[in-house]
N, C-alpha and C positions, 0 to 999 in steps of 0.2 A: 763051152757053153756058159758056164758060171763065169769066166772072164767077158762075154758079152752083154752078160745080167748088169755086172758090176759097171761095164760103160754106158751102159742105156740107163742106170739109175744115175751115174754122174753128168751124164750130159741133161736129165731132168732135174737134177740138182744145179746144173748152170743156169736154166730155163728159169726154175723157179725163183733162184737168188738173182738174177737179172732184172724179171717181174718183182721181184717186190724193192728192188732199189729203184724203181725207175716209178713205182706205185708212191714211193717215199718222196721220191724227189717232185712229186707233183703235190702231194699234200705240203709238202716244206714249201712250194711254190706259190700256195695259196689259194691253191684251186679249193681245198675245203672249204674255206672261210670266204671263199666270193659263193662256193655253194649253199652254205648253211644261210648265209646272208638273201641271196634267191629264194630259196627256203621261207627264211623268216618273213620277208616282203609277200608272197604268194599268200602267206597264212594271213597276215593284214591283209589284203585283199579281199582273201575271203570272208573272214571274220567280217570286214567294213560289206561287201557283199550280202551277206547274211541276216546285217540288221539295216539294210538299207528297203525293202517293203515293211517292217514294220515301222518305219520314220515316216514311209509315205503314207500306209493309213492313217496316221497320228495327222499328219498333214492334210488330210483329204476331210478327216474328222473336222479339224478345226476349221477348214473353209465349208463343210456343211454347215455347220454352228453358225460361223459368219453371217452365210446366206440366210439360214431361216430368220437372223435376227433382223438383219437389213429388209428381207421382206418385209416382216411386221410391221418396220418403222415406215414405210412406204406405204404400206395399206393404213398407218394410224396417218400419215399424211395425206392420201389421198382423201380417202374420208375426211378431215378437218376443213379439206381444200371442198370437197364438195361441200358441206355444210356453210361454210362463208361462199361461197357463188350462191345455195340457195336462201340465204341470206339477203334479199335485196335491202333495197333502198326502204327505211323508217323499222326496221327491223331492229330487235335487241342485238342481233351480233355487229351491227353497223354502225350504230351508237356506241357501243364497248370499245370501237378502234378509237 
């Protein structure tokens, strides 16, 4: 019984040392280092991921800004435009041109 002990610990003694050379020769192969690499690109992803809706409120902010301004100026042209058409002819805005 104790001589069966001892072969079923050494055949998981081959198992195990099989497993970890064969665990070794994948790390030495470079599988870590494409994995940590995987890794590291996922985390820029997310990172870039993460700050990319606060770039587009930033973004959104400044074409509202835009527009409110460009309205203005289109409402201060309109208005100018209508005052020179009611402007006719012997009028002070018609003599100024």
């Amino acid at each position: 019984m104790l001589l069966g002990m001892v072969n079923t610990l050494e055949d998981r003694l081959r198992q195990l040392s099989g497993e970890r050379d064969r665990l070794t020769a994948r790390v030495d192969g470079g599988e870590l280092d494409a994995a940590q690499g995987r890794i590291g690109r996922a985390e820029e992803q997310k990172a870039a991921s993460e700050s990319e809706p606060a770039r587009a409120r930033e973004k959104q902010r400044q074409a509202e800004k835009l527009d409110e301004r460009l309205r203005r100026e289109i409402e201060a042209l309109a208005d100018a435009l209508d005052r020179f058409r009611g402007a006719g002819p012997g009028t002070s805005a018609s003599r100024s041109c």
